[in-house]
C-alpha angles and dihedrals in degrees: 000000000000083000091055098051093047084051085048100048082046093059102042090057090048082052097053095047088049086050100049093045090056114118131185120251116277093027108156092214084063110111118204133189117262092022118137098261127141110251119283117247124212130190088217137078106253081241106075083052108118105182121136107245112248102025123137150194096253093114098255086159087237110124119236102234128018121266099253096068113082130237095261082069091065127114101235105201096221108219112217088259130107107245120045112227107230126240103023111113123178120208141216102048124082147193154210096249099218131165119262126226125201113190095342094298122118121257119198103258112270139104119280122179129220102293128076106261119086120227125244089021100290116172138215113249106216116193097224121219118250112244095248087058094048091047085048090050090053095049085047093061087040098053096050086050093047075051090053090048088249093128100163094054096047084051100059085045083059100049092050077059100048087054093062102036106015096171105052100109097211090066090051093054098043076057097059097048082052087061092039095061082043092057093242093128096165094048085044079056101060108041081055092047084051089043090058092047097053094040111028093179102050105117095199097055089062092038088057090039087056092045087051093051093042086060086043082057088246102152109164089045099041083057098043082053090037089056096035116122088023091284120153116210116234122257105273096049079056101058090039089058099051092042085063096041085052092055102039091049088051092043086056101052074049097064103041087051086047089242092160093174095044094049089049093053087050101049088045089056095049085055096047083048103064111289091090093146100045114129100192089062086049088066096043092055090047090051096052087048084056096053087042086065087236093117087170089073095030090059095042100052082042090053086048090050095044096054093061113081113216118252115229084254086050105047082054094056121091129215120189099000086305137097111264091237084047106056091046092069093042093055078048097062095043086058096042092046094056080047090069086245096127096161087051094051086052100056087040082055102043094047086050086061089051090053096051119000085173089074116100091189095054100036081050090055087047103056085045098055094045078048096056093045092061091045089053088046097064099038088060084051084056107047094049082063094050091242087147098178095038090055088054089050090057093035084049097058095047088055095059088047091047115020098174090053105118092181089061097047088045092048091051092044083059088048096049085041082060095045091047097254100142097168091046095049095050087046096059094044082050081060096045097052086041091063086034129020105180083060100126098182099056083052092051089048094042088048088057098039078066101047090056080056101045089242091153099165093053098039090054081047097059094033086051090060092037080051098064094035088046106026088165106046108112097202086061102045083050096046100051087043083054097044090045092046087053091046097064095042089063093050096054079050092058105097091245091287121143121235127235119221130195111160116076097217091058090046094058089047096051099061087032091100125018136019118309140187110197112193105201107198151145092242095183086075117084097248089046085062089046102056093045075060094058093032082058086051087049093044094048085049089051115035089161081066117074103218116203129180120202123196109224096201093054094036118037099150085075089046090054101036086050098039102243125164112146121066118241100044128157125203117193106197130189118193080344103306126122105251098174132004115199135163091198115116098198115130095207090050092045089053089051095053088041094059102036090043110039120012102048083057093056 
């Protein structure tokens, strides 16, 4: 009894399926045998298929497979849609249940149709890339693009790497030839250094090491990383490498004979040679302009030092019997020193001695500065009080102390403008321009240190340069008008004669304001004797007109400032601008020039 309902219930559920399957003729969702559809897939072994053969889906009420299989074993008719819809199953067909691959990568076992999505909510297994094979696959990419000369973009390739493996020292060192292209050489060090520490035995890393500190002008330390593993370099590094040992070396007996133009030849070469990002050589060549007297250049090739910061394998090399670091801040306040900075030049020194307290050079400059300072010190104590002399005695011995120091020749020319010391005072501001030529105070004082002398050629010179670094300032503008004004009184006192002019510079100060006649000529030649003669007679006429004769021969820098190439030639000027221009020697032509071109214009 139990046995019938069960038979009954059985066949009631087989009904209902039947029932529920049926379609209507023409339905597109029937599938019929033979028909052009891709092969079924199945996620089961076709043996575990229990189907009677030739059943159909003609709604016999007999079940397909007994009750005892479960509905996995069921054959799902998949529709040419994308999505299956769960739970119709269509009788009657089967198929060889067999395991699906996309793109060579494993799918759970199931029936999927023609569109993208599984059914039953199978997923795809993906096999996922270690991280090392990820980071190789990254250098590899940077490396093809290093290869290309796009190194900012290899380095941040390389970057991407070294987050994933950082210590893998190949990464590091490719690293370091990125920056290198880049021109970030100390940066370039020290990934090489970090490569070498991670990977002691990675030839490269000390090869590349040997090239960086060759460019830094490390000589000793470039060789020691060249030779290292037993590795030779090849011949040109070699000879690289000796070219730069050669200059520095010679750069060095320079220095200690004073030879400043030498040394700067030398420490120009090194850098041509291969050690073009050594900062150590910057600051050589920036001492030997200083000494030069040429601070321009001297500032700039500090500037250049100063902006490279030394590398641990740097800060450890010498030059010059000091350490490197060292020697940078001692070149500094020597600049800053000539600059009139002198706080500045004592915290440059006494960093220096931090640096290296071994050095005799540096802890000497040292104990001179601290000892200038004092001497400026008391001559600006003296000075206040108006103990002039006093105050010359205490600027002098800082001078001796301290012989490239402008501020201190400028302080003790004040001190000599106030004595009434006109030529000493002149002479020291000689001293300070000479040390520092953009110094506009020693000018001004040196202007006005002529003009006590009655100097008036040389004191419109020098206005005439205040008056274009200061175009506003009123005590210029009155002084040059006074110096011009006295200028051409003393050529209407000069007896007619003609002056001959030799320096380029007077002789621009001399046609700078007023009316001027310049004569160029070769005057050891008999015509040249005889029109001086006539330039006297035209002076004498026109004492409101400076007249000025130059000798060609014996001065050629005003010929060829002025473009002259034909002898006679005669210039007529106004406020320092060429009026006329003629070649002809005739008395009665160069009058009538002189009057129609000049003096109707006074």
């Amino acid at each position: 009894m139990w046995g019938s309902k069960k038979k009954s219930d059985s066949e009631k559920g087989s009904s209902s399926s039947a029932d529920q399957m049926r379609f209507e003729e023409g339905d597109p969702r029937i599938l019929k045998l033979g028909s052009p559809v891709s092969t079924l897939r199945s996620g089961r072994s076709s043996s575990n298929t229990t189907s009677t053969s030739g059943s159909s889906a003609s709604g016999s009420g007999r079940n397909v497979s007994s009750s005892s299989s479960s509905s996995s074993n069921r054959i799902k008719i998949v529709p040419p849609g994308n999505i299956c819809p769960s739970g119709n199953v269509i009788t009657g067909m089967r198929c060889k249940p067999e395991r699906t691959v996309l793109n060579d990568s494993k799918m759970i076992p199931g029936i999927y149709g023609y569109g993208s999505i599984m059914p039953g909510g199978a997923m795809q297994r993906t096999r996922r890339a270690s991280p090392e094979s990820n980071a190789e696959e990254l250098n590899t990419q940077a490396n093809e693009i290093y290869r290309k000369g796009n190194f900012a973009e290899a380095l941040s390739l390389y970057d991407k790497a070294i987050a994933i493996c950082p210590r893998d020292g190949r990464f590091h060192c490719n690293r370091a030839a990125a920056l290198m292209g880049l021109k970030r050489i100390i940066e370039a060090v020290k990934e090489c250094e970090e490569a070498i520490r991670l990977s002691p035995a990675y030839v490269r890393a000390y090869q590349r090491l040997g090239t960086l500190l060759l460019c830094l002008g490390q000589v000793e330390n470039a060789r020691e990383y060249l030779h290292c593993l037993d590795q030779k370099p090849d011949q040109a590094t070699l000879e690289k490498l000796q070219a730069v040992e050669d200059h520095i070396g010679k750069c060095a007996e320079a220095r200690r004979s004073e030879d400043w133009t030498t040394m700067l030849k030398k420490a120009v070469a090194a850098t041509t040679s291969g050690a073009d990002a050594s900062p150590q050589l910057f600051a050589c060549q920036a001492e030997a302009h200083l000494k030069l007297h040429q601070l321009k250049d001297a500032e700039l090739w500090i500037y250049k030092a100063r902006t490279y910061e030394l590398s641990a394998t740097e800060c450890r090399s010498k030059i010059f019997g000091m350490l490197s670091e060292a020697y940078i801040f001692f070149v500094q306040a020597q600049i800053d020193s000539s600059l009139g900075k002198f706080d500045d030049a004592c915290i440059a020194i006494e960093r220096a001695a931090r640096i290296d307290l071994q050095s005799a050079e540096v802890t000497g400059k040292l104990k001179n500065m601290r000892l200038v300072g004092k001497a400026r010190t008391h001559g600006n104590e003296h000075f206040n009080a108006k103990r002039y002399a006093q105050a010359c005695t205490a600027y002098g011995e800082g001078i001796l102390l301290d012989s490239s120091n402008s501020v201190l020749y400028y302080n003790r020319a004040n001190c000599w403008f106030k004595l009434g010391e006109w030529e000493k005072s002149l002479d020291d501001c000689k001293h300070a321009l000479l040390i520092r030529p953009q110094y506009t105070k020693a000018l001004f004082r040196k202007a006005a240190s002529n003009i006590k002398m009655e100097r008036w050629a040389d004191a419109v010179r020098d206005y005439e340069i205040l008056r274009q670094e200061l175009p506003s300032n009123e005590e210029v503008a009155e002084n040059l008008s006074h110096a011009r004004a006295e200028l051409r009184k003393s050529r209407r006192e000069g007896n007619g004669k003609v002056e001959l002019v030799s320096d380029l510079d007077k002789f621009r100060a001399a046609i700078a304001s007023g009316a001027s006649v310049v004569y160029f000529d070769e005057l050891s030649k008999l015509q040249g004797t005889w029109m001086s003669s006539v330039m006297d007679n035209l002076s004498a006429k026109y004492g409101s007109v400076i007249f000025l004769k130059v000798d060609m021969e014996q001065s050629p820098a005003i010929a060829t400032a002025e473009k002259v190439t034909v002898a006679p030639t005669f210039k007529l000027y106004k406020d320092g601008n060429r009026q006329v221009e003629t070649v002809t020697a005739i008395p009665d032509f160069l009058d009538f020039l002189i009057k129609e071109t000049l003096l109707n214009h006074i």
